[in-house]
VOTORTI-113790 format. One record per residue: residue number from 1; residue in three letters; chain; x, y, z of N, C-alpha, C in turn. Coordinates in pm, whole numbers. Layout:
BEGIN
{NUM, Ala, A, {X, Y, Z}, {X, Y, Z}, {X, Y, Z}}
...
This chain:
BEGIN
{1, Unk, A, {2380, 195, 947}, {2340, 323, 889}, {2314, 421, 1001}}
{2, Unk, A, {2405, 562, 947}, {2341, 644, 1147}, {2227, 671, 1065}}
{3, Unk, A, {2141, 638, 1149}, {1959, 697, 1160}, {1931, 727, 1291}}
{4, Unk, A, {1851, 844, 1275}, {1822, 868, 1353}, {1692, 957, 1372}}
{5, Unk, A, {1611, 939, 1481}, {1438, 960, 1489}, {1399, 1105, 1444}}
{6, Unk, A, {1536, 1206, 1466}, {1491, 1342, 1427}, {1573, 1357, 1257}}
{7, Unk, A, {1602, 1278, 1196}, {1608, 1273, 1027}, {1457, 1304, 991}}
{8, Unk, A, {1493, 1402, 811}, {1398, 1418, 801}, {1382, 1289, 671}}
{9, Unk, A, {1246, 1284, 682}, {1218, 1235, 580}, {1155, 1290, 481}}
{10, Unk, A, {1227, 1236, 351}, {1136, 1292, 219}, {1070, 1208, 149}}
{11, Unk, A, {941, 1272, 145}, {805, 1229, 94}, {814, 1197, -51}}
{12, Unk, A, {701, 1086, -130}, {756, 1064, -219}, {664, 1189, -348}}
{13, Unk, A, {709, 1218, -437}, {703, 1339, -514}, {755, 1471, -486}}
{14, Unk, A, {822, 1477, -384}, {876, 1612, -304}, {969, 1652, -425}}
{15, Unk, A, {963, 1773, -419}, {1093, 1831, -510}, {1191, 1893, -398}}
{16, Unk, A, {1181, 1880, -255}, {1259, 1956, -147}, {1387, 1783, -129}}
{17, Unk, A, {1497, 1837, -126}, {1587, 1743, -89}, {1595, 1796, 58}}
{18, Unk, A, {1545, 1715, 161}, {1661, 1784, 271}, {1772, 1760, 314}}
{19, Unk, A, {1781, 1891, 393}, {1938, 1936, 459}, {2014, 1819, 473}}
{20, Unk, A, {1958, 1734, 558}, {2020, 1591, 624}, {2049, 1528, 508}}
{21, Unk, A, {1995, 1486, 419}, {2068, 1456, 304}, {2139, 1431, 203}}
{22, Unk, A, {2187, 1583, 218}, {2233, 1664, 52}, {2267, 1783, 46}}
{23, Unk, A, {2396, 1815, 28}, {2416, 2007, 56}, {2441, 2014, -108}}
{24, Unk, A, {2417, 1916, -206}, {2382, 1973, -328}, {2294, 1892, -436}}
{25, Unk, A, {2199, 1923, -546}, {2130, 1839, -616}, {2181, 1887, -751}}
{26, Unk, A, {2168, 1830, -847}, {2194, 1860, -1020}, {2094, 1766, -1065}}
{27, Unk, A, {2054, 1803, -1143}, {1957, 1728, -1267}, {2035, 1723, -1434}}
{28, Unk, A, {1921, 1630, -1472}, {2005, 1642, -1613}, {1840, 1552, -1674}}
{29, Unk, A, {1804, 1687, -1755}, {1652, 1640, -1822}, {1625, 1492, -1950}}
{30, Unk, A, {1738, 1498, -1937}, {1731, 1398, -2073}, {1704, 1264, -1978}}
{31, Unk, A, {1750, 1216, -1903}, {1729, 1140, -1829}, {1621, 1130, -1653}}
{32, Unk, A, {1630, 1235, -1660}, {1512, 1304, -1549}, {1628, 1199, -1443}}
{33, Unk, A, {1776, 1243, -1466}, {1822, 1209, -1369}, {1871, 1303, -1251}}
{34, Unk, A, {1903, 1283, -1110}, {1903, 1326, -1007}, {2052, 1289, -934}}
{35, Unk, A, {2151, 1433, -912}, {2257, 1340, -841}, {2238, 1432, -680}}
{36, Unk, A, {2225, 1284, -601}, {2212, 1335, -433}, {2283, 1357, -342}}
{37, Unk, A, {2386, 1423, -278}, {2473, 1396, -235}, {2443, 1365, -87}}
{38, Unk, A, {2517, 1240, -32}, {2478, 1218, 100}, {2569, 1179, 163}}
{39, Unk, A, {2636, 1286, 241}, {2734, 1265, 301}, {2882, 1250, 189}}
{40, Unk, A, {2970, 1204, 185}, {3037, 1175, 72}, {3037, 1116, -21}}
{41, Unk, A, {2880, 997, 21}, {2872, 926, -118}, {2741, 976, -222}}
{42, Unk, A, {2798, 1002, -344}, {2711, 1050, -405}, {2556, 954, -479}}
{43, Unk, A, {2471, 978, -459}, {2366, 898, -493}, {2289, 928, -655}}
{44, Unk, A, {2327, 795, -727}, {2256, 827, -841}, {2103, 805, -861}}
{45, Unk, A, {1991, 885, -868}, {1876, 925, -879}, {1804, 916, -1005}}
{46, Unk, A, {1749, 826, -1064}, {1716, 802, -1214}, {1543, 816, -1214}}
{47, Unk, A, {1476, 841, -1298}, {1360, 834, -1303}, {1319, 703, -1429}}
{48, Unk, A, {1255, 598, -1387}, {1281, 470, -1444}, {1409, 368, -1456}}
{49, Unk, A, {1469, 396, -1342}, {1588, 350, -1327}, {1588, 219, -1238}}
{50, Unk, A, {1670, 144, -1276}, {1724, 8, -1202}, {1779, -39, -1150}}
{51, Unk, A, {1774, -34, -987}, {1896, -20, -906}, {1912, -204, -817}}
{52, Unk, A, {1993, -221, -855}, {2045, -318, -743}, {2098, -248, -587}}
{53, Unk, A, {2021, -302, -483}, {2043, -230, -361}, {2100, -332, -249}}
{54, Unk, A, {2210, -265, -198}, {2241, -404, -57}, {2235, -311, 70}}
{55, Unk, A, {2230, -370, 165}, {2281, -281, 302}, {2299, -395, 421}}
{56, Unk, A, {2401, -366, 493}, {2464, -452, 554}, {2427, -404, 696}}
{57, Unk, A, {2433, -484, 787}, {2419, -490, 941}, {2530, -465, 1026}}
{58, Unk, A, {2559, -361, 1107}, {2627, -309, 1167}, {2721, -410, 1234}}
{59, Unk, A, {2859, -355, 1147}, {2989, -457, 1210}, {2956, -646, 1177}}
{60, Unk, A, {2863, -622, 1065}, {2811, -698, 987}, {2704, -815, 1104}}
{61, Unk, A, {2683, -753, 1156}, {2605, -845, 1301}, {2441, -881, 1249}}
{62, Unk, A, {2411, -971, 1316}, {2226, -986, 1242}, {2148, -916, 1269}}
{63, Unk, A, {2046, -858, 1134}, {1991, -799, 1147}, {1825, -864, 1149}}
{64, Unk, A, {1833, -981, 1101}, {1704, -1066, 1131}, {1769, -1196, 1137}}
{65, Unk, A, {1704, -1152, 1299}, {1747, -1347, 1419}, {1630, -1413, 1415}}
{66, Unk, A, {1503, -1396, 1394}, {1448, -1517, 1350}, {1280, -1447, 1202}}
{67, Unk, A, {1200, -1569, 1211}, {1082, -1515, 1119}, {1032, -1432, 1120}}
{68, Unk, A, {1007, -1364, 1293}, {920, -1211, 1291}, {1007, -1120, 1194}}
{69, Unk, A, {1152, -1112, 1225}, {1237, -1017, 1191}, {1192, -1003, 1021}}
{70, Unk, A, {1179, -1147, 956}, {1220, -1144, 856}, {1055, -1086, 789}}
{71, Unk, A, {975, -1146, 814}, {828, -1078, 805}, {822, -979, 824}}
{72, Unk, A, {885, -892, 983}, {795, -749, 933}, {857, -633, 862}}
{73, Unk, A, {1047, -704, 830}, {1086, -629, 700}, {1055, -629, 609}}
{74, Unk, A, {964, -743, 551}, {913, -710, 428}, {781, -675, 425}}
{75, Unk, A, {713, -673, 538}, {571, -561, 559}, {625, -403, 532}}
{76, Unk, A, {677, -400, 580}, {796, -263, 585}, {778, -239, 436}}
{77, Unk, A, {871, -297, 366}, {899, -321, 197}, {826, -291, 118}}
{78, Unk, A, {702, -386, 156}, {591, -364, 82}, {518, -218, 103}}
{79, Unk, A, {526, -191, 189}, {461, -50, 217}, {561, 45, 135}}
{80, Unk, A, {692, 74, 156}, {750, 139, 105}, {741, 143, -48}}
{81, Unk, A, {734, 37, -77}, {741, 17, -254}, {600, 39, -289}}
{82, Unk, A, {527, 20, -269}, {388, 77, -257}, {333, 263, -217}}
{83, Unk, A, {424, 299, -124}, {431, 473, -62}, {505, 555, -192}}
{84, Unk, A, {645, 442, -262}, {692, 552, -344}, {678, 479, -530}}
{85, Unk, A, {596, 370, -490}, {536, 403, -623}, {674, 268, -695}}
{86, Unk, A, {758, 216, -666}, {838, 138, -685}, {771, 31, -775}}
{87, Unk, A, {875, -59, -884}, {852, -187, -881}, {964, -277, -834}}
{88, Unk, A, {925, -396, -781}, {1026, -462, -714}, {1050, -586, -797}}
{89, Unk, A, {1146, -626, -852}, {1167, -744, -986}, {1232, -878, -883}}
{90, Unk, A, {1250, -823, -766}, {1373, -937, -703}, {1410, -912, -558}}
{91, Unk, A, {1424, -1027, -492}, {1512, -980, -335}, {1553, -1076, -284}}
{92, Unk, A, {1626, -1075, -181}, {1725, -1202, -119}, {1719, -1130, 36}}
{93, Unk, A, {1683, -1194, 178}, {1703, -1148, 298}, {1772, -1239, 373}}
{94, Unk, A, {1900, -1200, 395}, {2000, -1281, 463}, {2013, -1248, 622}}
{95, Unk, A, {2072, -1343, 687}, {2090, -1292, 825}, {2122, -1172, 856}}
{96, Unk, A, {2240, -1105, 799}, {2309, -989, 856}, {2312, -867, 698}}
{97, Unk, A, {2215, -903, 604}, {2220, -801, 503}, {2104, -838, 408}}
{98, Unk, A, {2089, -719, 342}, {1946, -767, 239}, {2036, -740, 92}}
{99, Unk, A, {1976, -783, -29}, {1954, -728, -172}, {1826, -694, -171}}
{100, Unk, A, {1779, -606, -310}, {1669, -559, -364}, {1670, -558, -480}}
{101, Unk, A, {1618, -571, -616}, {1629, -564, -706}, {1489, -475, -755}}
{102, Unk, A, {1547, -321, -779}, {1435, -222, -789}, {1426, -131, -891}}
{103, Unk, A, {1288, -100, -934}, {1275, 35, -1030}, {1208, 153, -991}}
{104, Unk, A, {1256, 259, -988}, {1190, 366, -959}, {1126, 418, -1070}}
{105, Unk, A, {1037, 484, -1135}, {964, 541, -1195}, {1004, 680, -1184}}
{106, Unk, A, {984, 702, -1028}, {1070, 848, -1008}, {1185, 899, -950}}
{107, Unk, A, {1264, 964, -954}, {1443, 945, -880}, {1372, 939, -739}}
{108, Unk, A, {1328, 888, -680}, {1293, 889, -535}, {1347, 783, -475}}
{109, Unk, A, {1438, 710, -513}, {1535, 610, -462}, {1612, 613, -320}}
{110, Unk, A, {1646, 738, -295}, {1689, 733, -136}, {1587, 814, -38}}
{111, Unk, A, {1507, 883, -71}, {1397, 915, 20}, {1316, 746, 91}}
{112, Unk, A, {1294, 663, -17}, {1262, 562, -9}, {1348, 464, 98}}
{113, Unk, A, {1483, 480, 88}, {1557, 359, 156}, {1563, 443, 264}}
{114, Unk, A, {1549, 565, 279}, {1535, 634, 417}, {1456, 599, 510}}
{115, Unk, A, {1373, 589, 435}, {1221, 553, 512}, {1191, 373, 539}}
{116, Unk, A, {1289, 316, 443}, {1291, 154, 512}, {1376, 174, 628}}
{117, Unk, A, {1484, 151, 612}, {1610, 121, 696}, {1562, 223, 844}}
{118, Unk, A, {1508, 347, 833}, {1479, 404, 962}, {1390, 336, 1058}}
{119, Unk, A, {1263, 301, 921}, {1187, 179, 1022}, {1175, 87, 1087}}
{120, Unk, A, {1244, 13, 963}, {1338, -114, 1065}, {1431, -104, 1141}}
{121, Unk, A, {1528, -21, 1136}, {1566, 4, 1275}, {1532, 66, 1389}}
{122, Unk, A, {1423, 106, 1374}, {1330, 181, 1495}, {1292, 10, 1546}}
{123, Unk, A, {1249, -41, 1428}, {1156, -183, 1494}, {1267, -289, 1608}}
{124, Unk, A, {1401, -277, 1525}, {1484, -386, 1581}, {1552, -341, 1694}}
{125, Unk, A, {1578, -203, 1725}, {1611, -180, 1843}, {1518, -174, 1927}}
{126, Unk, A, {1427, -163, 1899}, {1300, -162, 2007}, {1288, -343, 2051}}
{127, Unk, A, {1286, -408, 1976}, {1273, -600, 2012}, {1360, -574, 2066}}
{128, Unk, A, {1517, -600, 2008}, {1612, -646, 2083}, {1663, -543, 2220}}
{129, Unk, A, {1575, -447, 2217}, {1605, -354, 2367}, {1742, -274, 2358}}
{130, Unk, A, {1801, -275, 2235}, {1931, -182, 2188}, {1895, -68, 2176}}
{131, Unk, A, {2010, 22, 2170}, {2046, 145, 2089}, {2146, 172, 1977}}
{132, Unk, A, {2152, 271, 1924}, {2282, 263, 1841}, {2250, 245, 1724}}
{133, Unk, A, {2296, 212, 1594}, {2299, 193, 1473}, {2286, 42, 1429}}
{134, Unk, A, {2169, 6, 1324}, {2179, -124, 1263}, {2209, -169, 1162}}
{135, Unk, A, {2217, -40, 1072}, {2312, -132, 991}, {2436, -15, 946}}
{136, Unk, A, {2522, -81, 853}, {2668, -45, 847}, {2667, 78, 765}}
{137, Unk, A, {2677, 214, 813}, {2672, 298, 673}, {2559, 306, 616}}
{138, Unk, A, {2568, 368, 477}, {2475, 372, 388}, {2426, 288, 354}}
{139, Unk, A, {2301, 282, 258}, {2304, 187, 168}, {2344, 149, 58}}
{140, Unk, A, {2429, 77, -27}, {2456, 87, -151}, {2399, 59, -280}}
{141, Unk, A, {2426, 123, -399}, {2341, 61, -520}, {2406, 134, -580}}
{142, Unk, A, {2325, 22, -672}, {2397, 11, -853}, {2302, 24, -952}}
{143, Unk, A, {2324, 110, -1019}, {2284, 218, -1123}, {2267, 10, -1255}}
{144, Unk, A, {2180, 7, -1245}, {2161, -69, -1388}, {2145, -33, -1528}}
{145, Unk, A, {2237, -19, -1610}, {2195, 63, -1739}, {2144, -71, -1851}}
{146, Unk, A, {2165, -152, -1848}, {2136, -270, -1927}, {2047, -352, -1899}}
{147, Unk, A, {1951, -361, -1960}, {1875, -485, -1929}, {1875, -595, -1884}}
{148, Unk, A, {1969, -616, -1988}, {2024, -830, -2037}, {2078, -839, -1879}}
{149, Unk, A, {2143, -756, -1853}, {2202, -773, -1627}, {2088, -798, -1566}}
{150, Unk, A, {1986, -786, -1604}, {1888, -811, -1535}, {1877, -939, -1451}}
{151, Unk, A, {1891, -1023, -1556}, {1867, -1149, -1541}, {1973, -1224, -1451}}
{152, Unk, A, {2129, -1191, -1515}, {2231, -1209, -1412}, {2251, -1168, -1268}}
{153, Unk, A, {2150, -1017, -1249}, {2124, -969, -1132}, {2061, -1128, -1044}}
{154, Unk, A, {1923, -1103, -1089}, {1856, -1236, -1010}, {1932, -1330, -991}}
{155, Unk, A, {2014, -1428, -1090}, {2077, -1516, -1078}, {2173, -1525, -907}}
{156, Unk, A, {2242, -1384, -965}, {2349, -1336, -846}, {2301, -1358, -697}}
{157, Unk, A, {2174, -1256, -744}, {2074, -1237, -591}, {2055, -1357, -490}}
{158, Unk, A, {1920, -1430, -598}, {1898, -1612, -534}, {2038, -1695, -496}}
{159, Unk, A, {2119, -1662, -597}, {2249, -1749, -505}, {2307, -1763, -389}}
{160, Unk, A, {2230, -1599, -297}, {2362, -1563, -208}, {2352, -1631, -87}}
{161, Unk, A, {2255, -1730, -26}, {2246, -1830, 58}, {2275, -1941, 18}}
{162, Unk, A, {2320, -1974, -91}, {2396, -2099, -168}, {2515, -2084, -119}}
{163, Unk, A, {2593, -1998, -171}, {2711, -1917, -156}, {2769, -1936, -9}}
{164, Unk, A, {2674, -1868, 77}, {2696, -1863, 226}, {2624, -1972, 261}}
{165, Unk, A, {2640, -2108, 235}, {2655, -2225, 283}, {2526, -2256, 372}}
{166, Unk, A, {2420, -2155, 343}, {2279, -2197, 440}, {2174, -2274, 394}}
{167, Unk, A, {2194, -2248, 239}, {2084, -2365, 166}, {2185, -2453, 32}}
{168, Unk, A, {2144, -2552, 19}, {2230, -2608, -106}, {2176, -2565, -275}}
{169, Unk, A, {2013, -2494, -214}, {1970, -2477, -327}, {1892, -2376, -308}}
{170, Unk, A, {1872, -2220, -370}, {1824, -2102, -404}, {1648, -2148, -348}}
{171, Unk, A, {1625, -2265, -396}, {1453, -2298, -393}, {1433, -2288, -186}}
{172, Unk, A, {1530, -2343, -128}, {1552, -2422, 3}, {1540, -2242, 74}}
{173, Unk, A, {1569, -2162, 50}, {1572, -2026, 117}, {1434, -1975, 128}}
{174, Unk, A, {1363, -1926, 215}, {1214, -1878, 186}, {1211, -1708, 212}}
{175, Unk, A, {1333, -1681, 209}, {1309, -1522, 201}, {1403, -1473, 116}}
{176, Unk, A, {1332, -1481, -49}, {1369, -1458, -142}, {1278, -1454, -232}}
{177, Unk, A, {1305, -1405, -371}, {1180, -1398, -484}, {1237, -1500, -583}}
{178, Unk, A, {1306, -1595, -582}, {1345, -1717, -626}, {1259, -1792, -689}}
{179, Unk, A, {1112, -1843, -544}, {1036, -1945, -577}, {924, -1884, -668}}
{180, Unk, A, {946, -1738, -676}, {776, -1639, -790}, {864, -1645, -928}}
{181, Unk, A, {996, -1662, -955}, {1040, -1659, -1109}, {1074, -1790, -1096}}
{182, Unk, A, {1091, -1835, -1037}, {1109, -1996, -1097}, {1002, -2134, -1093}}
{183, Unk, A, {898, -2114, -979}, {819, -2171, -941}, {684, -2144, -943}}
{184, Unk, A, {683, -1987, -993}, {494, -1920, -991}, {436, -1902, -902}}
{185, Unk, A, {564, -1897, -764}, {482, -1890, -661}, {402, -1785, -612}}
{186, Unk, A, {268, -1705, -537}, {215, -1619, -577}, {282, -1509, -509}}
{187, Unk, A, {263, -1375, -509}, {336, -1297, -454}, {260, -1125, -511}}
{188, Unk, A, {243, -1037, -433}, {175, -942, -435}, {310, -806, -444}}
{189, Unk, A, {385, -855, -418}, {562, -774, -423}, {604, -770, -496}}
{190, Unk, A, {652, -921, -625}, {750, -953, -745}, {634, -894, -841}}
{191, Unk, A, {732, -787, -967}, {650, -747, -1064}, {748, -833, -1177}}
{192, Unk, A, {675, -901, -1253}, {802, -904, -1366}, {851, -848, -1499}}
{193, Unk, A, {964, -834, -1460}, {1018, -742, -1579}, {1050, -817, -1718}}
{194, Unk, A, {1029, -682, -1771}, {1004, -733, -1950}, {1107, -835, -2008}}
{195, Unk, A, {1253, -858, -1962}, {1331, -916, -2011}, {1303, -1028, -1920}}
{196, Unk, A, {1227, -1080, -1799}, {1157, -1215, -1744}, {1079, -1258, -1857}}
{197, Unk, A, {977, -1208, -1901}, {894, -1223, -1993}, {922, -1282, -2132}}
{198, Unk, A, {1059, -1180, -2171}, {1102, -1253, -2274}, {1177, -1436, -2261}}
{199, Unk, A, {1174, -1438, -2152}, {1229, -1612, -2132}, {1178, -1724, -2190}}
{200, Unk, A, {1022, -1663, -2232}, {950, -1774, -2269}, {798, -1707, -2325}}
{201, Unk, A, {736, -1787, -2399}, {600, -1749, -2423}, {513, -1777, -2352}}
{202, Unk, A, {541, -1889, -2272}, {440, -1898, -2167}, {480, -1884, -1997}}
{203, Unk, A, {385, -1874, -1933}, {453, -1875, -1758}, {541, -1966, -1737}}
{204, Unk, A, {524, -2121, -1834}, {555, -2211, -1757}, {713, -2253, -1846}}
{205, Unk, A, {694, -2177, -1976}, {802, -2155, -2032}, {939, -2067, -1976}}
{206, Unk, A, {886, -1993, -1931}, {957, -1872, -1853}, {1005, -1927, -1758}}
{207, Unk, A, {925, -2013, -1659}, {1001, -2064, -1538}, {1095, -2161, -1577}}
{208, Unk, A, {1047, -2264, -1616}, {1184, -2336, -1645}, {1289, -2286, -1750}}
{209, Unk, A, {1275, -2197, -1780}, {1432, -2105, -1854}, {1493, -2022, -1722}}
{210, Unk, A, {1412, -1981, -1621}, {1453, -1941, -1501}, {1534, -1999, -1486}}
{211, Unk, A, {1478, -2102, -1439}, {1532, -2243, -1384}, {1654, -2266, -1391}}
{212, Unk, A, {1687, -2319, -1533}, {1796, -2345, -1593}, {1887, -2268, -1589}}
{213, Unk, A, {1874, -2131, -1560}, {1995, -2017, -1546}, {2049, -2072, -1460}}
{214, Unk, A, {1996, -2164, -1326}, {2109, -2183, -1209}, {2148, -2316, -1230}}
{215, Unk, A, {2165, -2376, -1315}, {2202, -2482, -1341}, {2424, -2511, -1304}}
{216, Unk, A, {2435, -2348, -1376}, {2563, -2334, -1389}, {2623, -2145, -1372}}
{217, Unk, A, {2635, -2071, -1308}, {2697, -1945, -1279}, {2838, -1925, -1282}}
{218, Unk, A, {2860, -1879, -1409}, {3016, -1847, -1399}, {3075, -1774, -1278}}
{219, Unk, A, {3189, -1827, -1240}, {3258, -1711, -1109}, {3262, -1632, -1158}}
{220, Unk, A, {3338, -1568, -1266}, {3383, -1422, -1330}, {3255, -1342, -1353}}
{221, Unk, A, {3150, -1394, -1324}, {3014, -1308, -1365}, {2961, -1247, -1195}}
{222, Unk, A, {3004, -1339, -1068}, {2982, -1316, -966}, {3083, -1206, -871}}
{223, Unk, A, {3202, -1243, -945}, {3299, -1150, -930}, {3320, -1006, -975}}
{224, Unk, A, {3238, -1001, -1088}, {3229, -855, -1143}, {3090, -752, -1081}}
{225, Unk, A, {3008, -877, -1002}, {2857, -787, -1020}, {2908, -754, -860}}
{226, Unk, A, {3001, -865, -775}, {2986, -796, -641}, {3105, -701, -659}}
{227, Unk, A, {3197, -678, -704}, {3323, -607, -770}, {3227, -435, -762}}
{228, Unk, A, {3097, -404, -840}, {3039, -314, -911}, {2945, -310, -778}}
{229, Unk, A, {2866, -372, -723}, {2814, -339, -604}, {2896, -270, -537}}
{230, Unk, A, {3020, -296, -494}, {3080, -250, -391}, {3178, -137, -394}}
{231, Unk, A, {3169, -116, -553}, {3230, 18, -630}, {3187, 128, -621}}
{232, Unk, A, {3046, 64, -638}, {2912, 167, -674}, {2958, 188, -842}}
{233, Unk, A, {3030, 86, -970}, {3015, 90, -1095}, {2916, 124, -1165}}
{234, Unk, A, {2912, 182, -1274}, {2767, 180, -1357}, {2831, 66, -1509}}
{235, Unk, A, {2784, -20, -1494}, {2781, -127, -1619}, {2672, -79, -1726}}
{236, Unk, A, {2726, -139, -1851}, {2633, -129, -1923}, {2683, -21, -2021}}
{237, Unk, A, {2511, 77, -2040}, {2549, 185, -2141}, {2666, 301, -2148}}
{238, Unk, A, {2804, 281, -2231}, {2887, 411, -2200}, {2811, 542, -2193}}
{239, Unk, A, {2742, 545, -2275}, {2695, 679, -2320}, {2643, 765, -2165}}
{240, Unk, A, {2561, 680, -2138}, {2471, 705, -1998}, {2574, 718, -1888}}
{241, Unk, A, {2665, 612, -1840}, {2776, 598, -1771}, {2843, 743, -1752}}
{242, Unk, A, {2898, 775, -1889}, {2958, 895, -1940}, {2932, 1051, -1853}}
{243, Unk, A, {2793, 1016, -1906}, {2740, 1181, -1836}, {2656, 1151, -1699}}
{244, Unk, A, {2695, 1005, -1675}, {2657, 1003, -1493}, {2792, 1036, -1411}}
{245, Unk, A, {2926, 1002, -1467}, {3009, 1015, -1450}, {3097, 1199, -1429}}
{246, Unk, A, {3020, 1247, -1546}, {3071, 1392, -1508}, {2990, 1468, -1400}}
{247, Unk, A, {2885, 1433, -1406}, {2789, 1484, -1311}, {2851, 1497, -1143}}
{248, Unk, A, {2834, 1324, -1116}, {2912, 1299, -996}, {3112, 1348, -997}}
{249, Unk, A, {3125, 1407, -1101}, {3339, 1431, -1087}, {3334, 1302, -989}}
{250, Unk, A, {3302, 1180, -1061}, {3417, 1100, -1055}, {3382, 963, -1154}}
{251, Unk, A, {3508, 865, -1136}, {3465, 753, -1218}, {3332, 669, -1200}}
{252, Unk, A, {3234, 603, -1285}, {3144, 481, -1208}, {3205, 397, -1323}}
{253, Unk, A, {3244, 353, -1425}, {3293, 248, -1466}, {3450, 155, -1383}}
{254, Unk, A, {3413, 95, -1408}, {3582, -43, -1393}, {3638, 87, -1463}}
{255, Unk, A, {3737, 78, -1397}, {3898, 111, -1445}, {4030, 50, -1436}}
{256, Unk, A, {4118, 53, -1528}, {4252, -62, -1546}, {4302, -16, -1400}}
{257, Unk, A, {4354, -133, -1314}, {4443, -90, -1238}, {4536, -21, -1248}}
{258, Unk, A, {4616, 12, -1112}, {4770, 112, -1130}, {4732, 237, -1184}}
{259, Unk, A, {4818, 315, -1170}, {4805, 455, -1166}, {4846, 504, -1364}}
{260, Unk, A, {4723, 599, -1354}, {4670, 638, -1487}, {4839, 689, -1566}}
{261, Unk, A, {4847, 661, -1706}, {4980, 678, -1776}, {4966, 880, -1765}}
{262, Unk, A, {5122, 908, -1754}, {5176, 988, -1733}, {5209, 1098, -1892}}
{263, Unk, A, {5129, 1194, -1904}, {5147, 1257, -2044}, {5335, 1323, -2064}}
{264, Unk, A, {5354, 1293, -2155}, {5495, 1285, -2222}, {5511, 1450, -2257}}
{265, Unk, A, {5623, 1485, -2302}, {5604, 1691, -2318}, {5496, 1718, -2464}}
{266, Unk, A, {5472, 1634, -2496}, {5371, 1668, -2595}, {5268, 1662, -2572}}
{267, Unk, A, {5242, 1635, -2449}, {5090, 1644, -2391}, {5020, 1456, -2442}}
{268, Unk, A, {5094, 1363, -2455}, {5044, 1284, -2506}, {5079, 1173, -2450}}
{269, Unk, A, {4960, 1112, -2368}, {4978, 996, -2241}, {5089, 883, -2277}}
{270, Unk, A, {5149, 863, -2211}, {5271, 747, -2254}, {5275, 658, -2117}}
């Protein structure tokens, strides 16, 4: 991500976007949504919104080489999600990239990741005695319009050191929110969300329905959510999709491959 010490940062409740940011903002009241523009990628801004967040490590290189790293990013975290008022449902911290699984209350979604990613990279070039950029670009996220993803989110999340061949089992990873929905483990960070809740009537009901989600993960379900991460897709509600979509002039749903059918002299796509 270029960061850099003279970026400004925006505070959380600010109604000022800055310059560095955004050379344009739109709202749309029905949703107290926010579109940001940053740089070319446009940022969707929701107020109670649910974003799945990744950000990757420059030229995909590590960004936490051992426990300090991984500790005082999530001191970091916690402060941040705490400064802008966040709830945090989920997270996964891998060698060379993080997930987040987050709600804003208020579109303050990239003032927020401004203010992580600057920190921690103030912190990690300062250890490792570097300069330069730590992680790759922006950060990315995904607009959650559906609930019921919720759950497939987490699933996705806890897997991704399974996946990348470092633990055999989601529980075996310790920098993740895995062991607080499946195990009760305590945690002052994981809030749980209402569709956790519905898993079960009791805590202990809930966890082992956790549980059991990783029993078995379809590929085609892992394939579509990193497919939509890396799209920047909005799944879920058309309706919402729809008018996030005109906002930003351009697509966030999947679209059929190959190039869109060609209207015939009647004006009528063929």
């Amino acid at each position: 991500m270029g960061i850099d010490e003279t970026d400004t940062v925006l505070g959380p409740g600010s109604n000022v976007v800055p310059e560095v940011a955004t050379k344009s903002a739109r709202f749309c009241d029905r949703y107290r949504l926010t579109v940001i523009r940053m740089g070319k990628v446009p940022r969707i801004q929701i107020a109670d919104g649910l974003y799945h967040v990744f950000s990757r490590g420059n030229q995909r290189d590590e960004i936490f080489a051992d426990e300090a790293d991984y500790v005082t990013f999530l001191r970091g975290f916690s402060k941040t999600v705490e400064q802008f008022e966040w709830l945090c449902h989920g997270f996964c911290l891998m060698p060379n990239h993080y997930h987040l699984l987050l709600e804003t209350p208020e579109p303050n979604l990239a003032a927020g990741m401004h203010v992580l990613n600057l920190s921690y990279a103030r912190y990690f070039n300062w250890r490792t005695r570097r300069v330069g950029h730590v992680f790759q670009g922006p950060y990315r996220d995904r607009h959650v319009t559906r609930e019921a993803h919720l759950i497939e989110l987490c699933r996705y999340i806890a897997l991704n050191p399974v996946r990348a061949g470092i633990v055999s089992h989601p529980r075996q990873h310790r920098w993740s929110s895995y062991r607080v929905n499946a195990e009760g483990k305590s945690s002052d960070l994981i809030v749980p969300h209402d569709q956790y809740r519905r898993l079960g009537r009791s805590a202990e009901a809930r966890r082992d329905a956790y549980r059991a989600l990783f029993h078995a993960v379809p590929e085609q379900l892992v394939h579509e959510i990193r497919q939509a991460t890396n799209g920047g897709f909005v799944p879920g509600s058309a309706r919402l999709a729809a008018e996030i979509a005109a906002m930003l002039g351009r697509q966030v749903a999947r679209g059929k491959p190959g190039r869109p059918p060609r209207p015939n002299a009647h004006g009528v796509s063929t």
